[in-house]
N, C-alpha and C positions, 0 to 999 in steps of 0.2 A: 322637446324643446330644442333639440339639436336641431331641427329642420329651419328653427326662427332665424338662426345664425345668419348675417350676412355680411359683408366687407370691412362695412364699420363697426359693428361688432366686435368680428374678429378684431379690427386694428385696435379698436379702445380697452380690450381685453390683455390683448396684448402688452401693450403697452403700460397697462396700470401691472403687470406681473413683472415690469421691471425691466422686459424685454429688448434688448437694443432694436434700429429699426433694421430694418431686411427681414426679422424673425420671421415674419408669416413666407415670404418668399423663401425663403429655407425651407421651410416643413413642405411646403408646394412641389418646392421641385423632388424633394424627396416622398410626395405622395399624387402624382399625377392622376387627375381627377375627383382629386379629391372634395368634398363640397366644405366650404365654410366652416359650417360647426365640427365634419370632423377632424377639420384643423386643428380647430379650436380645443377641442377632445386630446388630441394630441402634445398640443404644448400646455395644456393644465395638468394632463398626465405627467410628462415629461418635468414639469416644473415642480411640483408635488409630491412626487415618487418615484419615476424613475429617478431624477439627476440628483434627489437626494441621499437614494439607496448606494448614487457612486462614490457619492461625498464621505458617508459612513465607510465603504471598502476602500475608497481611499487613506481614510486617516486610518485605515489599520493597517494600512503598508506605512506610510510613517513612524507607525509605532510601533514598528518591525513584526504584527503576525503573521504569520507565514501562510496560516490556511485561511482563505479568505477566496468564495470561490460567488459568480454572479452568475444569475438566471433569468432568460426573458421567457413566459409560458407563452406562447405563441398559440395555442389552439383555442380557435374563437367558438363562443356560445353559438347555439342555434337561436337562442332568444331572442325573440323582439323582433323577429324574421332577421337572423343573424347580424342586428345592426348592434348587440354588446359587444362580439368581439369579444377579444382578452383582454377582460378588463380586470381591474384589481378584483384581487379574490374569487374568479374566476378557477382559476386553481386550485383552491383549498379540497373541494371532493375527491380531486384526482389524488392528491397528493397523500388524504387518510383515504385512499380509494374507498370511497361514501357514494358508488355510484348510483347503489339499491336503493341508499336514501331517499325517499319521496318527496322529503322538503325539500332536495335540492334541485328537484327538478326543473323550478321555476326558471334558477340561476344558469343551470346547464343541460336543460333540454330532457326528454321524454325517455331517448333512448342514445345515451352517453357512449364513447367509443372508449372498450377495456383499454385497447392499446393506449392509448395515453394514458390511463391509470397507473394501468401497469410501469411505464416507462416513469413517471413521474414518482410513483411511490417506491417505484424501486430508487429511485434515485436519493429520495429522503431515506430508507433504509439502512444502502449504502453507507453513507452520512453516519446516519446516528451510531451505524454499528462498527464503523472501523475508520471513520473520520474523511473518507476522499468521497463525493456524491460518482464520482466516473468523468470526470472531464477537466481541464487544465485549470490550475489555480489563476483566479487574476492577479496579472498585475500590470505596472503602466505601462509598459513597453507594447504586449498585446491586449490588453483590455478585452481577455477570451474571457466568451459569454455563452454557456451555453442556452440552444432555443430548444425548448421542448415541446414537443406534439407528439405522436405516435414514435417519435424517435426522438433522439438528441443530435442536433447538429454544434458545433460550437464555432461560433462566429468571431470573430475580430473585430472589437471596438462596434458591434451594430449601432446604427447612429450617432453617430460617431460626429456629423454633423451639425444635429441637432442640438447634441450633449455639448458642442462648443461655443454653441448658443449662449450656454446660460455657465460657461467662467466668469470667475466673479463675483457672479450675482448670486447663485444658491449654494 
């Protein structure tokens, strides 16, 4: 259905989610070439789940917790001739490293790379077992985020653009 997506689409989509105007020219320029629906893809994401996962670690710095740390999973399925991407839950195998799993193969492909298993479930390990996953706690000054794939990189506020899209509104 992502391929049906086109201009008006997107704008009427947009715009019933509340979105001030420019939104679609924002994600654009933050995704050069990108076609219509996965714009679209992008700011229902965005609208949905990312900006509300910041809302949640936000209001836990207001309410003074201290450990409070965000993750973007950044390695895309091969699925669908790789047009999932990282999408929600996308994740979830890596993280109980469930790669042997066969049901999950649909979700994340035939033959899954350890390293990001590895990387990811060590990371929830970390976590559970001593309370830091390995990377800086957020908060609003840097809004560090770690990206996970084969590694962990930790980014500063990623989309950061996008995310100010939607003050206010979610």
């Amino acid at each position: 259905m992502i391929d049906l997506v086109d201009g008006p689409i997107l704008a009427a989509v947009v715009a019933a989610l509340g979105a001030p105007g420019g939104t679609a020219g924002r994600y654009r320029a933050a995704r050069p070439g990108a076609s219509d629906g996965d714009l679209l893809s992008a700011v229902t994401t965005d609208c949905f789940i990312r900006v509300p996962a910041i809302r949640v670690a936000e209001a836990r710095l207001r309410a003074g917790e201290a450990g409070t740390w965000m993750y973007r999973f950044d390695h895309g399925s091969p699925s669908f001739a790789g047009r999932l991407g990282a999408a929600h839950a996308v994740e979830i195998p890596y993280v109980f490293d469930l790669l042997e799993e066969e049901s999950m193969h649909a979700l994340i492909g035939g033959d899954p790379p350890q390293a990001v298993a590895d990387t990811a479930h060590g990371a929830w390990v970390r976590f559970v077992a001593g309370g830091d996953p390995g990377w800086p706690r957020y908060d609003l000054a840097g809004r560090s985020t770690a990206l996970i794939g084969e590694g962990i990189a930790v980014a500063r506020d990623p989309g950061g653009a996008e995310r100010e899209v939607w003050a206010g509104r979610r």
